[in-house]
Structure formats: C-alpha cells, structure tokens
C-alpha positions as CSV (number, residue, x, y, z in Angstrom):
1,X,-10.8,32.9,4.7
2,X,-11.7,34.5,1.7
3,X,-14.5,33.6,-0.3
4,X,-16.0,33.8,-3.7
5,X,-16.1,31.9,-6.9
6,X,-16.3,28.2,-6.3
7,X,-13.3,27.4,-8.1
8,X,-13.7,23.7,-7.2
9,X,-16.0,23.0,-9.8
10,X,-14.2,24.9,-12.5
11,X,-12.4,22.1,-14.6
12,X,-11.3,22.7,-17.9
13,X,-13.5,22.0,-21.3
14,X,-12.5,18.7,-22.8
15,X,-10.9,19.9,-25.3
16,X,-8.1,22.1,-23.2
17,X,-7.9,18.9,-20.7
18,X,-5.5,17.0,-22.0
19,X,-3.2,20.0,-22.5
20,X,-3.5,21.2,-18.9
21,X,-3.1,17.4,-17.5
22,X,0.0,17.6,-19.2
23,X,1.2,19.9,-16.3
24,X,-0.3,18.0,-13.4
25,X,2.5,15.3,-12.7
26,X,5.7,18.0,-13.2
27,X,3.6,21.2,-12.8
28,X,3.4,21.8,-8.6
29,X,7.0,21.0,-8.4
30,X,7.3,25.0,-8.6
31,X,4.1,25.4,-6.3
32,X,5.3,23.2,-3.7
33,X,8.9,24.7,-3.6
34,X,8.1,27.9,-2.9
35,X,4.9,30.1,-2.2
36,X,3.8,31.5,-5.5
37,X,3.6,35.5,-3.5
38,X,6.0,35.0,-1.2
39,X,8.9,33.3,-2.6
40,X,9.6,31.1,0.2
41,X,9.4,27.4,0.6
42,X,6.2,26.0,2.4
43,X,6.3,25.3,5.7
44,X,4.5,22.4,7.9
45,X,2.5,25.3,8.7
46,X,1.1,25.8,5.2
47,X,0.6,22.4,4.6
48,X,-2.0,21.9,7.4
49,X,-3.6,25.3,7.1
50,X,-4.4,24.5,3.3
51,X,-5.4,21.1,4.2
52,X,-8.0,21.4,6.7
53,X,-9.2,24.8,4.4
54,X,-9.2,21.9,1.5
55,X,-11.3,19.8,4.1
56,X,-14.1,22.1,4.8
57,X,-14.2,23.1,0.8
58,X,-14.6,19.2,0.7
59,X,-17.6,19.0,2.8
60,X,-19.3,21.9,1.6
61,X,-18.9,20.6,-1.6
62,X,-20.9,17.6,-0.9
63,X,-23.2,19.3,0.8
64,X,-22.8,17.4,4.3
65,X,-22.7,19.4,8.3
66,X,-22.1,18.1,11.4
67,X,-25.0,18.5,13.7
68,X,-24.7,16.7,17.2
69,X,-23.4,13.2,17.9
70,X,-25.2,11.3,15.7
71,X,-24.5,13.2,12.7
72,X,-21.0,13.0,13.7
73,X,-21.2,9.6,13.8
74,X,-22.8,8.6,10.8
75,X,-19.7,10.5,9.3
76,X,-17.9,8.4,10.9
77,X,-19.3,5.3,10.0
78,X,-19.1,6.5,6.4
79,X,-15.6,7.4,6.4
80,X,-15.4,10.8,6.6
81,X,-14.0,13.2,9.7
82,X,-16.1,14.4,11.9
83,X,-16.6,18.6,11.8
84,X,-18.9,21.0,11.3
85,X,-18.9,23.5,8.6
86,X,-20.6,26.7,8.5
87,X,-19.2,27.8,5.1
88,X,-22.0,29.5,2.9
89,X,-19.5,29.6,-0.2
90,X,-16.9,27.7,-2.2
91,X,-13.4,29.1,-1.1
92,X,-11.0,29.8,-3.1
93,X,-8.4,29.8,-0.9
94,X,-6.8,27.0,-2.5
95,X,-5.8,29.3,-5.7
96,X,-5.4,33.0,-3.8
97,X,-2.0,34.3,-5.0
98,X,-1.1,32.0,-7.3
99,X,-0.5,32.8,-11.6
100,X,-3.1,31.8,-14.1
101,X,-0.8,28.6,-14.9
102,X,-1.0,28.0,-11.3
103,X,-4.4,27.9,-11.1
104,X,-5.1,26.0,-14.3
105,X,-3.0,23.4,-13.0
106,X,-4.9,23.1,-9.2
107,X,-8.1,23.0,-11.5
108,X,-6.8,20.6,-14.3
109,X,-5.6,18.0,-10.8
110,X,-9.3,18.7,-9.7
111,X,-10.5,17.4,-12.6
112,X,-8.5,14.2,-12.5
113,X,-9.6,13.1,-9.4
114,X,-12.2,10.4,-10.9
115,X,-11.8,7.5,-8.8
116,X,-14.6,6.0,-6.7
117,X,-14.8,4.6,-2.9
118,X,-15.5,1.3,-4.6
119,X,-12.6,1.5,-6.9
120,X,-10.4,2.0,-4.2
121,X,-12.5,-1.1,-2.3
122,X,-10.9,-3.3,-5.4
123,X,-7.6,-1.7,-5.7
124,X,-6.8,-2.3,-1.5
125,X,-8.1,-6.1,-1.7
126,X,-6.1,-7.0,-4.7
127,X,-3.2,-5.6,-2.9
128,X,-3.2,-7.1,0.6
129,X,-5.1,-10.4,0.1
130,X,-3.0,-13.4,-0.4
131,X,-5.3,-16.3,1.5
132,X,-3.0,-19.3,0.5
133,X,-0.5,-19.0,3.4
134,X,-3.2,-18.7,6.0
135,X,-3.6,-22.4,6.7
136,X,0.1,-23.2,6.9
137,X,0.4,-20.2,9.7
138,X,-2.1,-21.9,11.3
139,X,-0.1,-24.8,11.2
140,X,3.1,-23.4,12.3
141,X,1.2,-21.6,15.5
142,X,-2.5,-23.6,16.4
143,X,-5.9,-23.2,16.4
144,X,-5.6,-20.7,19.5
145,X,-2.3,-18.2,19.0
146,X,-3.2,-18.9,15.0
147,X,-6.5,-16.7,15.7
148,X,-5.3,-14.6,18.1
149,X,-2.8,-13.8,15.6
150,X,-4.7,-13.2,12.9
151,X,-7.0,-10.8,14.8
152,X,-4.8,-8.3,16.8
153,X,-2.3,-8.2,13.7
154,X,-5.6,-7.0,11.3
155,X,-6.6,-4.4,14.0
156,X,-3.0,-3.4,14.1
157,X,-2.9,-3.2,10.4
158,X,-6.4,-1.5,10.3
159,X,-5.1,0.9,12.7
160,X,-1.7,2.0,10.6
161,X,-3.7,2.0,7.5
162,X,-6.5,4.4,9.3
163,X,-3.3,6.7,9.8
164,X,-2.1,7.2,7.1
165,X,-5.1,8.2,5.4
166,X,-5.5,10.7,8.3
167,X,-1.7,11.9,7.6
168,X,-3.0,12.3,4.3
169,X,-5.9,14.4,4.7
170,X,-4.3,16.5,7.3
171,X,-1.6,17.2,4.8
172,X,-3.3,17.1,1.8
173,X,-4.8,19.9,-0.8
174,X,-5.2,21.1,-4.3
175,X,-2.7,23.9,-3.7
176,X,-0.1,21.2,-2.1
177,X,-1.5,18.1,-3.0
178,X,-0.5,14.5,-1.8
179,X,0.6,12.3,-4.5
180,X,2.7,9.5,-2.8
181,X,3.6,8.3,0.3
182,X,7.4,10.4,-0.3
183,X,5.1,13.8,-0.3
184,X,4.0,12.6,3.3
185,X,7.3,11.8,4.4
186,X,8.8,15.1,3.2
187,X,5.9,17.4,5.1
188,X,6.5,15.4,8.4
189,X,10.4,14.3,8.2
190,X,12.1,16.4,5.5
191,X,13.6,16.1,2.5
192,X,16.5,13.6,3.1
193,X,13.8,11.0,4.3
194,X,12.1,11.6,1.2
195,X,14.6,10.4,-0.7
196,X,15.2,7.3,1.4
197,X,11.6,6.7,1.4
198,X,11.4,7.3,-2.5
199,X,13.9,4.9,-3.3
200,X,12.7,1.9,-0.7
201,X,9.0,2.2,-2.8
202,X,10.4,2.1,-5.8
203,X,12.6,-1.3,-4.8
204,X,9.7,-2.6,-2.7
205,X,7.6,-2.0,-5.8
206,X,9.9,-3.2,-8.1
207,X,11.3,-5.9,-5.9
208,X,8.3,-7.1,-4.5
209,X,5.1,-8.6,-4.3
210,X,3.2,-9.3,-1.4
211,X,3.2,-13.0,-0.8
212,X,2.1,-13.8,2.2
213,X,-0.4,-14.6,-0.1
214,X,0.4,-17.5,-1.4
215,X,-0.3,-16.8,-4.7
216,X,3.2,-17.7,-6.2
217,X,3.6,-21.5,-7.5
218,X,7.3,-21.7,-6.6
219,X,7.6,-20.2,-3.3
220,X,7.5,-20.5,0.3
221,X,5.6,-19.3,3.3
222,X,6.4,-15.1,4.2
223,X,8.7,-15.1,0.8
224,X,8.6,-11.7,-0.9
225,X,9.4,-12.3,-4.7
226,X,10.1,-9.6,-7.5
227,X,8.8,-8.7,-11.0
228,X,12.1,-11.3,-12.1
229,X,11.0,-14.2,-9.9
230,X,7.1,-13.2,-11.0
231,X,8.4,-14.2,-14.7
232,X,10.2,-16.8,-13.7
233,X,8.1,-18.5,-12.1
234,X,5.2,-17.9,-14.2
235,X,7.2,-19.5,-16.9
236,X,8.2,-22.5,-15.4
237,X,4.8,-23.0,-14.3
238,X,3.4,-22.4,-17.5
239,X,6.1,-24.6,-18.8
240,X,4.6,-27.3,-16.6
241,X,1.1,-26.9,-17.5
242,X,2.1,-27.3,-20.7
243,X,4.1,-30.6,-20.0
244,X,7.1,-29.5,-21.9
245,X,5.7,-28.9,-25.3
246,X,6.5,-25.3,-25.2
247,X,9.9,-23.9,-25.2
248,X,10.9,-22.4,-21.6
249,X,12.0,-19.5,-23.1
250,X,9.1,-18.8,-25.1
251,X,7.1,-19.1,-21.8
252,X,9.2,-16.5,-20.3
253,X,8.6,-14.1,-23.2
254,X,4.9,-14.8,-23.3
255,X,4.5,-13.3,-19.6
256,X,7.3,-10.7,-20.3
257,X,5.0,-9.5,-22.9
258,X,1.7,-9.5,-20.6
259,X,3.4,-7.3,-18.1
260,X,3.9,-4.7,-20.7
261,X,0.2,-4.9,-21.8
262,X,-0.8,-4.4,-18.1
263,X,1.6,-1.6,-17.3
264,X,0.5,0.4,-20.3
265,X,-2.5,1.1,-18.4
266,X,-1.1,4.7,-16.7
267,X,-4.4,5.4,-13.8
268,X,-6.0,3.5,-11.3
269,X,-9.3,4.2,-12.3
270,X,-8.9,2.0,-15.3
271,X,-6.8,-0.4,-13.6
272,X,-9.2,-1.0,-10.6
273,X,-11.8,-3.6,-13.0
274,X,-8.9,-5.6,-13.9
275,X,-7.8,-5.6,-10.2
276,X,-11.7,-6.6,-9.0
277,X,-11.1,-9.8,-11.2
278,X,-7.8,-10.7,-9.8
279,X,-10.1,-11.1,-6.4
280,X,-12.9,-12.8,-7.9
281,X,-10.2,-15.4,-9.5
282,X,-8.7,-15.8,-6.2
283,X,-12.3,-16.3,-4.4
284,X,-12.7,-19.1,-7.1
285,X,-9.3,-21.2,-6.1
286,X,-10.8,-20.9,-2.3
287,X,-14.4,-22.2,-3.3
288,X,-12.8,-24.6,-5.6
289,X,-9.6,-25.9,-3.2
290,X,-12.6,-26.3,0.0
291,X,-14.3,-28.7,-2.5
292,X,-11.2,-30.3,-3.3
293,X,-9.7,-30.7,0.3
294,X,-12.7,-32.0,1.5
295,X,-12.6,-35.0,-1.0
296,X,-9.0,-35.7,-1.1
297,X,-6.7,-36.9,1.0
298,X,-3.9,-34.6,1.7
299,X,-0.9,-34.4,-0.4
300,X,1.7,-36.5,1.7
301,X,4.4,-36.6,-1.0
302,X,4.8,-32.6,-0.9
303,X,4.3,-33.1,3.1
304,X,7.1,-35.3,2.6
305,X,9.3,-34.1,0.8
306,X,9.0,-29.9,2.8
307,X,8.4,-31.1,6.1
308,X,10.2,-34.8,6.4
309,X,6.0,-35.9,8.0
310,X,5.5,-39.9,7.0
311,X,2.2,-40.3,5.7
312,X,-0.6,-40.6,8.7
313,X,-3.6,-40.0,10.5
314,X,-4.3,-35.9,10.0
315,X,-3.2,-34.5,13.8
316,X,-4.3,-30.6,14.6
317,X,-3.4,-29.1,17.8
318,X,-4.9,-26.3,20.0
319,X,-1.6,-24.8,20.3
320,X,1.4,-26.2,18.0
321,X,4.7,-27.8,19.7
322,X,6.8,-27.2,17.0
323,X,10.0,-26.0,17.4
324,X,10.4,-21.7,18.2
325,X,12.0,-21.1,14.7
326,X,9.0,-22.7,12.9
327,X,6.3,-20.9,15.3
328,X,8.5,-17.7,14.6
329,X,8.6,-18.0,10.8
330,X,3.7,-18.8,11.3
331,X,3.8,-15.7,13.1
332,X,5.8,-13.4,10.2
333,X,3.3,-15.2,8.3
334,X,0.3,-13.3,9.6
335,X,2.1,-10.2,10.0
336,X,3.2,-9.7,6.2
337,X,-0.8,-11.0,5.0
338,X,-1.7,-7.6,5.9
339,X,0.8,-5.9,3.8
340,X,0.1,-3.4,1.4
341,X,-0.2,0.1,2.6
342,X,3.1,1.3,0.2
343,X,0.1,2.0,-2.6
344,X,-2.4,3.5,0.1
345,X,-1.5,7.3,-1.1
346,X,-2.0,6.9,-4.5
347,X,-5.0,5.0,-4.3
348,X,-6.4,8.4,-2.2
349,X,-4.7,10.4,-4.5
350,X,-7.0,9.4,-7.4
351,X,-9.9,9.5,-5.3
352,X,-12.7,11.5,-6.0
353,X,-13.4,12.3,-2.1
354,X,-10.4,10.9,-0.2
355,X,-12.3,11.1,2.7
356,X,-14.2,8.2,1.7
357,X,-11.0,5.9,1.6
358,X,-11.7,4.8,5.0
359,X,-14.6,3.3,4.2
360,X,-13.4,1.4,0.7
361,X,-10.4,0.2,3.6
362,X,-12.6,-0.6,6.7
363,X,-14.9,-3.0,3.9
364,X,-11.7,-4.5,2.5
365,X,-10.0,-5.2,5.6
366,X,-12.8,-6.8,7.2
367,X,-13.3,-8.9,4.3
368,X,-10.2,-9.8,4.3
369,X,-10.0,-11.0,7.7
370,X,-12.7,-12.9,7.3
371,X,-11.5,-14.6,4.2
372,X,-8.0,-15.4,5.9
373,X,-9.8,-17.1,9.2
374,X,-11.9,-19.2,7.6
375,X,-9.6,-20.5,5.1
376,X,-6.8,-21.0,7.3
377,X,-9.1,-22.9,10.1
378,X,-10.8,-24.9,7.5
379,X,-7.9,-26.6,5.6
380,X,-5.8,-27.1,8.7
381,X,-9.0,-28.7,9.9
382,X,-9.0,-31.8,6.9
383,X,-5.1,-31.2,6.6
384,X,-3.4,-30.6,9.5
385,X,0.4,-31.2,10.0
386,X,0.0,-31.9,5.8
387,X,-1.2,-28.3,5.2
388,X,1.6,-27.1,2.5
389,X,2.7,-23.8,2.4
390,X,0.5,-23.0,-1.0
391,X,-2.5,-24.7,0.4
392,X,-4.7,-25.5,-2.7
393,X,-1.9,-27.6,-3.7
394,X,-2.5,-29.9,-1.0
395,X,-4.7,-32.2,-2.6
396,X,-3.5,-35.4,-3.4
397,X,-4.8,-35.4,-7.3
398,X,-2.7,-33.8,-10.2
399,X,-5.5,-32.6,-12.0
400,X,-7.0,-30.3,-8.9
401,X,-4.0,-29.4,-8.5
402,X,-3.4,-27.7,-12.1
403,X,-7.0,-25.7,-11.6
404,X,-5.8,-24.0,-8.9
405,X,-2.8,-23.6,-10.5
406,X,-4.4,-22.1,-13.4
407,X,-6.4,-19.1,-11.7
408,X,-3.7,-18.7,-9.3
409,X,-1.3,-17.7,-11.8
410,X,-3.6,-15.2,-14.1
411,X,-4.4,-13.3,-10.4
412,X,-0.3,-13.5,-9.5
413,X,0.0,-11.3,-13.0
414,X,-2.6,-8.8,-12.2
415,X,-1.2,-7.8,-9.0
416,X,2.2,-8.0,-10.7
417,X,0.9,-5.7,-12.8
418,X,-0.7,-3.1,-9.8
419,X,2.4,-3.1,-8.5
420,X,4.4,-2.2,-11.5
421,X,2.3,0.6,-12.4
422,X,2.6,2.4,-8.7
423,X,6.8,1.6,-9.2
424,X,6.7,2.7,-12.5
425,X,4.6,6.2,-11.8
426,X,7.3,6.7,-8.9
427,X,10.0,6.3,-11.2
428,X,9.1,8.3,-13.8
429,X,7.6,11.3,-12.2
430,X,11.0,11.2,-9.7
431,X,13.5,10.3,-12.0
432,X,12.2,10.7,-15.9
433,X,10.4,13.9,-14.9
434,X,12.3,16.0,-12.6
435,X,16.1,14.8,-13.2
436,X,15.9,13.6,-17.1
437,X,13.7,16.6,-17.8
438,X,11.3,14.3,-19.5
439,X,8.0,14.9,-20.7
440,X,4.8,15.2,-18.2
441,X,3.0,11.1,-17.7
442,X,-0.2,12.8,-19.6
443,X,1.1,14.1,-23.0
444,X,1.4,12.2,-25.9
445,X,5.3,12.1,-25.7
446,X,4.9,10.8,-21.7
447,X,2.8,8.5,-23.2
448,X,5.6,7.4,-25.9
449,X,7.8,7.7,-23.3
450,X,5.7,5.5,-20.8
451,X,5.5,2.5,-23.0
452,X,9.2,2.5,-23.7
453,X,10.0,2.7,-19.4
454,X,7.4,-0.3,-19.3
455,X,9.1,-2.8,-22.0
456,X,12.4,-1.7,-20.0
457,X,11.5,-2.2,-16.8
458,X,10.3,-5.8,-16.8
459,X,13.1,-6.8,-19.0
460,X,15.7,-5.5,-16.7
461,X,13.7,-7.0,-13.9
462,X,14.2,-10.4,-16.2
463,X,17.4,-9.9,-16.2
464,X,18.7,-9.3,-12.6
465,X,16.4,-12.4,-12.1
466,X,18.2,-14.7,-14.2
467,X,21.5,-13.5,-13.7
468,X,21.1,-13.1,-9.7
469,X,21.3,-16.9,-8.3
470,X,18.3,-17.6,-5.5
471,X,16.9,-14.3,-6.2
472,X,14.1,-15.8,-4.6
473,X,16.1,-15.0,-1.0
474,X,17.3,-11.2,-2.1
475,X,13.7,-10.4,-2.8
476,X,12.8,-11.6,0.6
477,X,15.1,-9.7,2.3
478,X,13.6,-6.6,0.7
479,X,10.5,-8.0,1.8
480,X,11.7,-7.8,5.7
481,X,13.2,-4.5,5.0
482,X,10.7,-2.6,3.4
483,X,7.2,-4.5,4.2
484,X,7.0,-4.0,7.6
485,X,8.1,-0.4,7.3
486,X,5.7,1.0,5.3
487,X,2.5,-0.6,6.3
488,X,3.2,-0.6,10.3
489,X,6.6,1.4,11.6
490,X,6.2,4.6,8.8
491,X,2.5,5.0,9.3
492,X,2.8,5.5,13.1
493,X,6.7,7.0,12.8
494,X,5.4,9.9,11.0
495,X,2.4,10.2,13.2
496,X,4.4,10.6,15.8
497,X,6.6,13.0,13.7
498,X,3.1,14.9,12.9
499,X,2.2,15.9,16.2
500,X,5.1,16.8,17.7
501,X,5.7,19.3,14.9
502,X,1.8,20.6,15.6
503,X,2.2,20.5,19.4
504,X,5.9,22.7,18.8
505,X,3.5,24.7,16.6
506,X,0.4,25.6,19.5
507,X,2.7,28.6,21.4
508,X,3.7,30.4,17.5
509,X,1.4,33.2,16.7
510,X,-1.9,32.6,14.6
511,X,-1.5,31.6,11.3
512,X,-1.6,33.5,8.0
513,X,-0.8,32.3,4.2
514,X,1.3,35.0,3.8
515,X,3.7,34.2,6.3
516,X,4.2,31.7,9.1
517,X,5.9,33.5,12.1
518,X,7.4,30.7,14.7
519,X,7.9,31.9,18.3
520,X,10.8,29.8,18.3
521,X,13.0,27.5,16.1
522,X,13.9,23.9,16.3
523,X,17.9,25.0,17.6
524,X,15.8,26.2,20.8
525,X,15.7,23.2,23.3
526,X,11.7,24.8,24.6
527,X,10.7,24.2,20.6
528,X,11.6,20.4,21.3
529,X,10.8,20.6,24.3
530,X,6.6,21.7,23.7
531,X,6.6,19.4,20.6
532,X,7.8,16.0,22.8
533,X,6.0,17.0,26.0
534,X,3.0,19.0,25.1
535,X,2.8,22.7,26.8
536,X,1.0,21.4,29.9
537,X,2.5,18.9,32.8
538,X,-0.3,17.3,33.1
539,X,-0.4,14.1,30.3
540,X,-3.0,14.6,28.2
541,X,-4.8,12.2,26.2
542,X,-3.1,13.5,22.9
543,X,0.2,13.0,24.6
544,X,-0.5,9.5,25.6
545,X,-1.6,8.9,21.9
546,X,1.5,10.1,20.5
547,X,3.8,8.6,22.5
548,X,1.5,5.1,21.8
549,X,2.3,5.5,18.6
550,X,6.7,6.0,19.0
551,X,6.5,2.8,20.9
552,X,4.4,1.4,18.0
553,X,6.7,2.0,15.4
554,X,10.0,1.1,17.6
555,X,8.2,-2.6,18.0
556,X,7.9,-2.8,14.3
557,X,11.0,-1.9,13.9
558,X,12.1,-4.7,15.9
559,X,9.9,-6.8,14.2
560,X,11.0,-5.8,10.7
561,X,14.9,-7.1,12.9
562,X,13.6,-10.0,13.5
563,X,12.1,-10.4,9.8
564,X,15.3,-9.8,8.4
565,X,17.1,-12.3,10.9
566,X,14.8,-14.7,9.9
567,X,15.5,-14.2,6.0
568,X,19.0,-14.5,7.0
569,X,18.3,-17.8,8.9
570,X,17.0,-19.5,5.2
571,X,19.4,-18.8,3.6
572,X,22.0,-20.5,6.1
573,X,20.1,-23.5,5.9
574,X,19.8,-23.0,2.2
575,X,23.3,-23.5,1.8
C-alpha cells in the first residue's frame, strides 16, 4: 500500500467548500462507474480492497491499535472492529490514480462527514421507537409469549441492524463511498436489484411511517400510514382539539405547510436536535399516560366500541386465549416496533467515524427495549382486556386524553419529517440528479431546487391521500411489503450474498488496484460452487454463519407473507 501525504485531513478552505460540495452528491457517479486509470467498472473486488484500506486509514486516524484480547475487546464494546494496525503513515490509497477533480471530490466528501455517534444515537431512536402499541401486543399475546416476543424479536433486530453496518464498512470508502442502502445492494446483488431496492425506499419512505408505534391518532395496531394519511390525520385531529372552530381544510394546510418547513432541512446533522425532541416528547406522553392509567379507570366506551368487551372487572392472562388471527395480528405487532433500518446507511453515511454506529445502535436499541417492556407490562397490568390499541388513550377522562394527544401529534410530525428528508435525498439524487440532469443537493440552485421537490412532494402525497379511499389499508400493505424487507430479510439476504461472492473470490490470484484477475467466472459451475460451499469439505464456522443467515432472510420472507396476508385479511373484514 502506498504511503505518503495524509490526504485524510486535507479538506478544502471554507471558502472553496461549498463549491466542491457541490460535486459530492452527482460527482462519484463517474468514480464509481469505472476506475479512473483503468477504464473499467469496479468490481466486488475493488470495493472490499478499498474498504478495509479505508478501515485501517480509519484507525490510524484516530490513533487506536489492537494489542491482545482486551484491547480488542474494549473495541468492541465501543463499536468499532477489532484489528490491529501497524500503519506508520496516512495512505493515500484512497486517491492514487485518480484526476485532481477526483481527488477534490474524495476530500470535499471527507469533509462533510460531521455527524456524531450521539447524533446518530437520536436519529436511530426517533426512527424505531413507537411505545404506544406495546401494551395492546401484550394484550393480544400475554404476559409470557408478550415478553418472549419482545425479546428474541429485539435481538433479532439488533442482529440485522449489526449487519448492515458491517455490510457497510466492508464496502465502504472515500474512493467508493456508501451513500444509501441501493449502493449496498448494487456491490452485493447488481444493478437490477438496485433499482428494485431504490424504488421500494423511496415508496417505503414516502409511503410510510413506522407505526407500530402508536403514535398516529387515527390508526390501528401494525398499521403503516403515509405522508397523506400523516396530514390527514393530523388535521382531523387538530380539527378536534380545536372542537370545530377551525376550518378542516385550513388544518390540513397548516400541517402541509410544517412538512415543508421540516424538509427544508437537507443533513442529518442538523436534523438530529429536532429528532432528540421528538423522543423526549414521546418519553413525556409515557410518564404522563402511567400517571393517568393509574388514576383512571380504563376507557370502556373505546373497549367497547373496537373490541365488542362490556364494561368489567380488568382480567390479564399469563398467556392470552384469544382467537389465532388476534394472537397473529400482537405478534406482527412486536415484529414491526423494531422497524427502521431503511435510514441505517445514511445515518452512517454522515457519520464522522462510522465505526462508531454500533455503538449510537446498541444504546438505542437497548433503550428501546426497555422502554417497550415496561410500558407494555405496565398498562396491560391496570388495563388489561381494555388496553386500546393507542394506549394513552385509554383513560377514561377527555381531558388526559387530549394531552397525550397533544405531544403525540408534534412527535408524529417530526418523524414524518425524518422520513421525508431520507425519501426526498433518494429521490433527488436518483432521479433529479442523474436522469433530469439537475443541479448537485449542495449548490445554491439544488437548494432552489430542493425547496420546490419539498412543497411538491407533500402535496402530491395530499393528494393520493384524499383522492385514494382507505388509504389507510394501501399504506399498510406497503408496510408488509417493504418493512420487513429492509430491516430483517435484506440485511441478512445480502450478507449471505456478501460472502459467497468473497468465498468464490479466496482461489483468484492476490489482489491489485490496477486489475482484478478472477481464476474463474460466475458461468463456471466451481465459481458457484466455492462461493455456496466454501473450498474445504469440512463445514466451517463461516459456512455455518452464512448459510444461518439464507435461512434468516427466507423466514422473513415468510413472515413479510404472512404480514401481507394479514393486511389482506382487514381489509376483507373492512368491507
């Protein structure tokens, strides 16, 4: 590896910065389709050499080395991958052979890189926590599979998540950097699942919020709504609050118009303090609704009127004896609370060290957890076969009612508004950028250009809500098809793909940046047959982990089957 001038910590002057961020969104288009000396398009090959060169440039950066096992891990434990470094220079492997434009543009990305370990802490918890359907799984399933649930589905989730950051690092580098989860999918499953997978996160960003949370006035338990339904409901619960004395429409416009304010905010760095307050307004509805619950007798005219349950002495159970549909619909419950991981890219994208994403995700997953057990056990607890499927409003006063109400719906809009700017960013840089020939996100034009994409986008999305009847149902079946994909079957899919592509790759000769010679190609049955089986005959433990991982992503597949029967299902009885 060559060495020399630590081009790492060359970024430009302020006052060229903003010119040469102009080329970072549209700019390694030409980098990653070919090789700047060679002409040729990247291989998988280049991708991981480059990334674990980008790795050890990484470490010795921050001046850390691997000495021993305890050294290791404390790495571990602070979120970073274990392995030593004996580099004494910065490389500059990450800019050998490319132009001067080139190399502006790896150092002008450098530069942007700004976001914190605790930034990304606020940006993962606003995204995946949604406590206000917790109780009612526990209703649907118990005490017993209601905990059991919510335990193996957060180490399941934990475990996906973990991947794809290290999918992301082991693909990952200034030269060919990772800026969404489409750039992973293209390195491990080509081009034409790139575009599948580019068009599923724009819908599932556009089409969807995460609800398992609860946080949504109007809907139901595992229901997915989009940035229409967000504005729709919004309205009509403003329109509530205010007890009919504004004009419906005028509440629509009103949270129209506070999208567009959020989404003019283009980075996640800025975005992450308005995400931290969306979690401490939803830790404020839990602190207040626990007071609440325990000083009110549950709401029996809602239990009424969704679950056909006569007012009555509160009954829990160990393990529920409702019928299998019901238990079915708790148990999708728990697995779409820990959804979220479509953003997980470019939250590490931003980063300042990626490697530290895994700890920013082990502290918000565990908090997580812990927020969505004791929640759920403690209002099934006072509530029991009364818990609703929003649980702060199961109390049985009006006023305590509209508090939560209140907070609820300010945090529903911030997350609306996370999740616009990630659909949004894919949008334009996909669509605006490399097919309209639009200006780069970071000029002043892209920024024109930005504001106008905004307005449109959430008044189309007003649009297709009102004009769509029960949207509410479309959006969840975008929710079955597209959740469950990319936080649990994509994550361990492409690891899969991953390793059989490296284990195809251990017979070719030794790598070198200027070419990438392959003993065989993928037409030749041994190619496949290394990359599925390993050289040896012997299983090994890496074998073992990558076939774990195919049967992983088949069961979520099947899950995501029996999501999308399930949608189906509603909207029989709907009808």
């Amino acid at each position: 590896m060559a060495t020399g001038k630590d081009v790492s910590t060359l970024a430009p002057d302020v006052a060229a910065l903003h010119e040469q961020t102009a080329k970072v969104e549209s700019g390694f288009a030409d980098t990653q389709s070919r090789n700047a000396r060679t002409g040729r398009h990247p291989t998988f090959e280049d991708y991981v050499y480059f990334a674990e060169a980008q790795r050890v440039e990484d470490e010795f950066n921050t001046g850390k080395r691997s000495l021993g096992w305890a050294p290791r891990l404390q790495q571990i434990f602070a979120g970073r991958l274990p392995q030593e470094s004996t580099q004494e220079s910065g490389s500059n492997a990450q800019t050998e052979g490319l132009t001067q434009d080139e190399v502006d543009r790896v150092n002008a990305w450098r530069a942007l890189r700004q976001s914190t370990w605790y930034g990304a802490l606020w940006l993962c918890t606003t995204d995946i926590l949604g406590p206000f359907n917790a109780p009612y799984a526990f209703r649907q399933n118990g005490y017993v599979p209601g905990t059991l649930l919510f335990v193996f589905m957060g180490a399941v989730a934990f475990y996906c998540g973990a991947l794809l950051w290290w999918l992301y690092v082991k693909l990952d580098s200034d030269r060919f950097p990772v800026k969404s989860y489409s750039d992973i999918t293209e390195r491990v499953a080509g081009k034409a699942m790139r575009l599948l997978v580019t068009w599923l996160v724009f819908i599932h960003m556009y089409a969807v919020f995460h609800v398992g949370s609860g946080k949504f006035l109007l809907t139901r338990s595992s229901r997915i709504v989009n940035v229409a339904t967000t504005s729709l409901s919004s309205a009509q619960s403003l329109y509530q609050l205010s007890k009919g004395r504004l004009c419906f429409v005028v509440c629509i416009v009103i949270w129209i118009l506070v999208g567009c304010m959020l989404n003019q905010i283009r980075t996640l760095k800025r975005y992450s303090w308005i995400a931290s307050s969306a979690i401490w307004l939803n830790l404020l509805v839990i602190l207040l609704s626990v007071g609440f619950i325990a000083h009110s007798a549950p709401n029996y005219a809602s239990a009424k009127a969704a679950y056909g349950v006569a007012a009555g002495p509160v009954s829990k159970q160990a393990f529920a004896t409702y019928p299998f549909y019901e238990r079915i619909n708790g148990v999708m419950n728990i697995v779409y609370a820990y959804g979220g991981a479509t953003i997980f890219p470019q939250i590490i994208a931003e980063m300042r060290r990626p490697m530290d994403f895994l700890k920013a995700f082990s502290i918000a997953q565990a908090f997580i957890f812990t927020i969505y057990v004791f929640y759920g056990l403690y209002v099934y607890s006072f509530q029991g076969q009364f818990t609703l499927a929003v649980a702060y409003q199961g109390v049985s006063r009006y006023s305590w009612q509209t508090v939560g109400n209140v907070f609820s719906l300010i945090s529903t809009i911030i997350a609306g508004g996370l999740y616009g700017n990630i659909g949004l960013k894919i949008f334009y840089v996909n669509v605006i950028e490399r097919f309209l020939k639009g200006p780069p996100l970071l000029t002043l034009r892209g920024r024109l250009c930005w504001s106008v994409t905004v307005a449109v986008f959430w008044w189309v999305g007003f649009v297709i809500g009102a004009a769509i009847p029960q949207v509410q149902t479309l959006s969840g079946m975008v929710g079955a098809v597209t959740n469950m994909q990319f936080t649990y079957a994509f994550p361990t899919g492409f690891t899969f793909l991953y390793l059989v592509q490296l284990d195809a790759a251990s017979a070719d000769e030794p790598y070198r940046p200027s070419s990438a010679k392959r003993r065989d190609s993928w037409s030749s049955w041994n190619r496949w047959k290394r990359g599925l089986l390993g050289e040896t005959p012997k299983p090994s433990f890496l074998q073992i982990f990558k076939w774990a991982n195919f049967l992983l992503s088949i069961t979520s597949l099947a899950t995501a089957g029996l999501g999308i029967r399930l949608e189906e299902a509603e909207e029989e009885k709907e009808k």
